[in-house]
C-alpha positions in Angstrom: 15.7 21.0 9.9 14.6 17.7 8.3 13.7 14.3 9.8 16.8 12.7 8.0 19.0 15.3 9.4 18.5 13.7 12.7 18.9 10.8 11.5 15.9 8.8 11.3 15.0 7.1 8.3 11.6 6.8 7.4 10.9 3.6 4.9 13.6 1.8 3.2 13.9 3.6 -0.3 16.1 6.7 -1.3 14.7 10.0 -1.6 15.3 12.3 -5.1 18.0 15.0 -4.9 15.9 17.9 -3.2 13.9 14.8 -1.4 10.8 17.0 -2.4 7.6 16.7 -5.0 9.7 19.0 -7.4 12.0 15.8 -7.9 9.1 14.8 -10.3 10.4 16.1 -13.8 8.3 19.5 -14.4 6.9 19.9 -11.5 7.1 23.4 -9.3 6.0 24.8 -6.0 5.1 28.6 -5.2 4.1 30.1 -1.8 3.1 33.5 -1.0 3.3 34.3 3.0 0.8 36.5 4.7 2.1 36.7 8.7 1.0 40.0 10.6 0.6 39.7 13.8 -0.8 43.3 16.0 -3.1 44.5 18.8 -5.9 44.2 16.4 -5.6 41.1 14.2 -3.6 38.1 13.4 -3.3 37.3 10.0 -1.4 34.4 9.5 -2.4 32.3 6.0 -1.3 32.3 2.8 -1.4 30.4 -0.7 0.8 27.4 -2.0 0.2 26.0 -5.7 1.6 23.2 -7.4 2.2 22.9 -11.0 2.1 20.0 -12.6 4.1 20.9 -15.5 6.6 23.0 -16.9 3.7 23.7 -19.8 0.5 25.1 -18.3 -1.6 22.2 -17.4 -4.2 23.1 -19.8 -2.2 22.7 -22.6 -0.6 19.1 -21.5 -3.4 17.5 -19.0 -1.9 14.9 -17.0 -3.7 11.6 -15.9 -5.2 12.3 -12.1 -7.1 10.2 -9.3 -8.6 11.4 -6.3 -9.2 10.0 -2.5 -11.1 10.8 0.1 -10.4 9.6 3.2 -12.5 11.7 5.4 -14.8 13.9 4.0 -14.7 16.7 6.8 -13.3 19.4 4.2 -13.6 21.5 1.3 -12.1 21.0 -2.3 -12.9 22.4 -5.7 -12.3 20.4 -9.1 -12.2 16.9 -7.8 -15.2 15.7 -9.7 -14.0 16.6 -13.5 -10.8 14.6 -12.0 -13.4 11.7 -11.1 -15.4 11.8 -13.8 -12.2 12.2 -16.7 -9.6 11.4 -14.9 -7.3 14.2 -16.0 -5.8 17.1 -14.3 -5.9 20.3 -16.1 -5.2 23.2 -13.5 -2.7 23.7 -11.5 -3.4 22.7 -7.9 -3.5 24.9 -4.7 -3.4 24.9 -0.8 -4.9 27.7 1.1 -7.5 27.9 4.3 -11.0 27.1 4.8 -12.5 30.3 4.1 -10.1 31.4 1.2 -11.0 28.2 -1.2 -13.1 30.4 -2.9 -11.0 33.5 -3.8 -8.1 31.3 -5.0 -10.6 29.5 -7.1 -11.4 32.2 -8.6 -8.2 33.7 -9.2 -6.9 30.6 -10.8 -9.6 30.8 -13.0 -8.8 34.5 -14.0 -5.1 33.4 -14.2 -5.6 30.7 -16.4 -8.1 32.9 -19.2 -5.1 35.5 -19.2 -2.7 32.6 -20.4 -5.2 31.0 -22.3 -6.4 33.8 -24.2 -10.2 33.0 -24.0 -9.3 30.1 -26.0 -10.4 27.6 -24.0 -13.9 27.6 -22.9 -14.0 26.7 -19.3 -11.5 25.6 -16.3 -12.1 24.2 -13.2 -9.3 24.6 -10.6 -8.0 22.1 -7.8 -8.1 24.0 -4.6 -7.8 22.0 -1.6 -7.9 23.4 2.1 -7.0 23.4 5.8 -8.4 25.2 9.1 -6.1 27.7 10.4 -8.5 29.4 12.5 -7.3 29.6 15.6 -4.0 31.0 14.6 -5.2 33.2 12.3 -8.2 35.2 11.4 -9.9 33.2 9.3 -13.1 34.9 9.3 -11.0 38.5 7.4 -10.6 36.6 4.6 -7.5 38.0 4.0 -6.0 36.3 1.5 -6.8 38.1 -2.4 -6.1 37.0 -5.6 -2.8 39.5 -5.9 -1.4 36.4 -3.6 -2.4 33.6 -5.7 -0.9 35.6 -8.6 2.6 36.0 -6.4 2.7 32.2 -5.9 2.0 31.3 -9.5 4.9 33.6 -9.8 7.0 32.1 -7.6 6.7 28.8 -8.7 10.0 26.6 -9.2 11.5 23.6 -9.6 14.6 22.9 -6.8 14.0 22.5 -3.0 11.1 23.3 -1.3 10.6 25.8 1.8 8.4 23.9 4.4 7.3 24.7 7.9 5.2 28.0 8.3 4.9 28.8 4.5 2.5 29.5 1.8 -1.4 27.8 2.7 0.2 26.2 5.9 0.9 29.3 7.7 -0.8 28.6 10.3 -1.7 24.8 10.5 -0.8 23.1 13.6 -0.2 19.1 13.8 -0.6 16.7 16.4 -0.7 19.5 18.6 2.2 21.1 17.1 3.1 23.7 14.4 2.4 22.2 11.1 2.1 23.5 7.9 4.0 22.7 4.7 5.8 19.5 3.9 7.3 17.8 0.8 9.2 14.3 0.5 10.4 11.9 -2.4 11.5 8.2 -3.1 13.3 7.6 -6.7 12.5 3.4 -7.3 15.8 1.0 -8.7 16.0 0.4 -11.8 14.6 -3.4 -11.6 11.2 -1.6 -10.2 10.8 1.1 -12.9 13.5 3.8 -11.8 10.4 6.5 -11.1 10.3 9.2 -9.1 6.7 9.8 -6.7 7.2 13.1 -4.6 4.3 14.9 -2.3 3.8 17.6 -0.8 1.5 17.8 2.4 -0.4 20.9 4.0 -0.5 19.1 8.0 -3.5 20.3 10.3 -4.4 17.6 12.2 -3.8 15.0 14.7 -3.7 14.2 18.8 -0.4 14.7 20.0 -1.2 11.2 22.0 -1.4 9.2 18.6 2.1 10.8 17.4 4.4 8.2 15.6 8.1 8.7 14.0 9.1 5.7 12.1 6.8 3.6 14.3 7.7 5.1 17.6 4.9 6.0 19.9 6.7 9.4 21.1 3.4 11.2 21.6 2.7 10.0 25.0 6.1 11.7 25.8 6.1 14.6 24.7 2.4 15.1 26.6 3.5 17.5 28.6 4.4 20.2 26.3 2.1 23.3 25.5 -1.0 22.5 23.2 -2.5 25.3 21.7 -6.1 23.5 22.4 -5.3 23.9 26.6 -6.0 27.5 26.1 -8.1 30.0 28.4 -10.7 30.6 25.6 -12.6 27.4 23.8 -10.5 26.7 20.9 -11.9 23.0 19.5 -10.4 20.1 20.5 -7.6 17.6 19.7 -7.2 16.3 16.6 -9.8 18.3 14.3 -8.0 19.9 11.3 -7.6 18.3 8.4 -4.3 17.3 6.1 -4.5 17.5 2.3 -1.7 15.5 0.1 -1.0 15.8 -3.3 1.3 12.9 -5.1 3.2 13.5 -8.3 5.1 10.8 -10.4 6.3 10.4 -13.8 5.7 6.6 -13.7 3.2 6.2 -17.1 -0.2 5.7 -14.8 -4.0 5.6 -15.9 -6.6 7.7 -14.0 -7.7 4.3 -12.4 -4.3 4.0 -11.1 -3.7 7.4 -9.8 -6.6 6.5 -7.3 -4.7 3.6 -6.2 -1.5 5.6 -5.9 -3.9 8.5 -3.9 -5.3 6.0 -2.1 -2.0 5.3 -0.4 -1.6 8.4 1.2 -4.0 6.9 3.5 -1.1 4.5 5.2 1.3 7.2 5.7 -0.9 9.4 7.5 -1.8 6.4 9.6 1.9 5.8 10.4 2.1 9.1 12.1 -1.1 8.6 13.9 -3.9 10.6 11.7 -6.8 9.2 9.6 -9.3 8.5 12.4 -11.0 11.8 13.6 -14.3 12.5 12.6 -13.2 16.4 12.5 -10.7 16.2 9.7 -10.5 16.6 5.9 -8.6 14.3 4.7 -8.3 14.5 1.0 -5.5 13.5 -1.2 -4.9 13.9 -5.2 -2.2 12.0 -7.2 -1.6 12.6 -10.5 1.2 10.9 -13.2 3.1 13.0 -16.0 4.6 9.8 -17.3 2.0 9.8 -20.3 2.6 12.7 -22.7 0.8 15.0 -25.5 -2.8 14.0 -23.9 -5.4 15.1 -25.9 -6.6 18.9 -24.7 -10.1 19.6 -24.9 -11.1 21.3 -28.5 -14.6 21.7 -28.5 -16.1 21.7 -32.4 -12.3 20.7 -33.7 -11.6 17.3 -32.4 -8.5 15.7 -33.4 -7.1 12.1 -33.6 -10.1 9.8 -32.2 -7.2 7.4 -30.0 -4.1 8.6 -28.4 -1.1 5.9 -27.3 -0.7 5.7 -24.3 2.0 3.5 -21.7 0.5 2.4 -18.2 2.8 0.8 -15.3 1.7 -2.9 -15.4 0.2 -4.5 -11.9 3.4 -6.3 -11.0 5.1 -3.5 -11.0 2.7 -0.7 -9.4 3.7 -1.9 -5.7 7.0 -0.3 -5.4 5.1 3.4 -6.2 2.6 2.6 -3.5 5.3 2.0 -0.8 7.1 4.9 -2.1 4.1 7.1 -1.5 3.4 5.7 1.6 7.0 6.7 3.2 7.2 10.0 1.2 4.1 10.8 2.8 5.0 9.6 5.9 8.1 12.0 5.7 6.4 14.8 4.4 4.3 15.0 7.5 7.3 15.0 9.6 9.1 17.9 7.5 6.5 19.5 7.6 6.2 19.7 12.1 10.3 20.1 11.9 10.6 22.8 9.8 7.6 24.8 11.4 8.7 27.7 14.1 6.9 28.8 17.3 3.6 30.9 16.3 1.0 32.8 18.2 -1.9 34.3 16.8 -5.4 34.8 18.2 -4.5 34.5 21.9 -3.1 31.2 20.9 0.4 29.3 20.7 1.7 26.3 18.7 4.9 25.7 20.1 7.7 23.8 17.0 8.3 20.7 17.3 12.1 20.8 18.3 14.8 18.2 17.3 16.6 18.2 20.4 13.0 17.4 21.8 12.3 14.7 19.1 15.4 13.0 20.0 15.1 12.8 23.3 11.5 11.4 23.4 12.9 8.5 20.9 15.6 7.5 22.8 13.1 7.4 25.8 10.7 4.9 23.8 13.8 3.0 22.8 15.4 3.9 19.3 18.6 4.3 18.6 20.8 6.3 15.8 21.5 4.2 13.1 17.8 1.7 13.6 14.6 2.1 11.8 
């Protein structure tokens, strides 16, 4: 189940075909799935990476920007992104304490398809707490996973919910986990696609939004995995990470703008202002081609041509990343199922649930 399957419409624009990030030409998703759950541990995590391109990203770099919104998480690769502005890995999504086994995975992937020709990589791993659903402190996740979603990557839709690295998020009190969304701009604004793809693990349930409805108040009453027996934190820490993809021609400086953005449609659902989430968001463009790989001791042209998306033309990909990731947040809670893990419950969001709290703050079918 989808947002737009109930009928709400988030934003004005029109998503892609698969309203997903893989709507962005080249780019593919893979999740591998760990979910055991017996009398002596729950283990339920996993690993989701993104690829950039249909070549490996070290052989076609893409253009990349990086935002920070709150700084209350973990991330590998973001400075080379700051410092050159170029992506060159492919990016993944796991928990807190597996950033640095995938890390180095990727890094052992990537000198198997390189050959040892290159000379270094630094790989984009970005993470959520999913600790008291799952045993974080087993590290249970190994580098045979992060292999199996490299493997699994595709183009096409997108499984969301309780997949890959969001497992076993929760959101606004909810299961979270995975979610993906797209908007596909007219023709008069540049006809580019912007897709993202969110791992949600955050939020009050009070400060929950859907397309500007304040629904969290009503639905206060259902379980919260943080009213437990046993001290599990408090509302609202977590932490969402957001990756951005379009194939509209941008520059590293704009990328940050575009990541940047991210920012509004987390706000929208009622995130972005808790000290105990990481909230950190990447965007990167494949609209400029045959970018110049690093070749230490055999440079080659000293220029490359390059297009960029010109100002008066750059807000239409900012309000499509604003809705898409508004969306993507929402997918993300509706596709999710019941878990319990730890002694703990997240209870799905449920549509029939949904609906009924927006009809009770006022919407209607067929309004935004």
């Amino acid at each position: 189940m989808r947002i737009r399957d109930l009928g709400i419409a988030i934003g004005a624009g029109n998503p892609g075909v698969f309203n997903a990030i893989t709507d962005v030409p080249g780019v593919r998703v893979g999740h591998h799935t760990l979910s055991v759950e017996t009398d002596e541990t729950s283990i339920h995590t996993g690993v989701t990476v993104i690829e950039p391109r249909a070549i490996a990203a070290h052989l076609e770099p893409c253009f990349a920007g990086v935002h920070i919104l709150n700084g209350n998480g973990d991330a590998t690769g973001l400075e080379w992104i700051r410092e050159a502005g170029l992506l060159t890995t492919p990016i993944a999504y796991t928990n807190t304490h597996s950033v640095g086994v995938v890390r180095d995975a990727l890094v052992a992937a990537e000198r198997e398809m390189a050959k040892r020709h290159t000379y270094w990589c630094m790989p984009v791993v970005l993470e959520t707490y999913d600790g008291i659903l799952s045993d974080i402190w087993g590290q249970h996740v190994t580098a045979e996973h992060v292999q199996a979603a490299l493997d699994a990557a595709r183009s096409g839709p997108v499984q969301e919910g309780c997949v890959g690295g969001g497992t076993g998020m929760i959101c606004h009190e909810f299961k979270g986990g995975i979610g993906t969304s797209s908007r596909v701009l007219g023709a008069e604004q540049g006809g580019w696609t912007v897709g993202v793809l969110v791992q949600a693990n955050y939020g009050m349930r009070s400060e929950l939004r859907v397309a500007g409805y304040p629904v969290g108040g009503v639905l206060g009453d259902v379980h919260s995995p943080y009213r437990g027996a046993t001290n599990v934190g408090v509302p609202g820490m977590g932490s969402i990470v957001i990756t951005i993809a379009t194939d509209a021609p941008l520059l590293p400086h704009q990328c940050t703008r575009l990541a940047q953005r991210a920012s509004i449609g987390l706000a929208r659902v009622g995130g972005g202002t808790e000290d105990d989430s990481g909230d950190i968001f990447v965007a990167f463009s494949v609209g400029n081609r045959t970018l110049p790989v690093a070749n230490h001791g055999h440079p080659g042209a000293p220029t490359t041509a390059l297009q960029m998306v010109n100002n008066d033309y750059i807000s239409a990909l900012f309000m499509a990343a604003a809705d898409a990731v508004e969306e993507a947040i929402l997918n993300a809670m509706l596709a999710a199922s019941d878990l319990e893990g730890c002694g703990n419950k997240a209870l799905a969001l449920k549509p029939e649930q949904l609906l009924a709290a927006m009809r009770k703050v006022g919407w209607q079918p067929g309004t935004r």
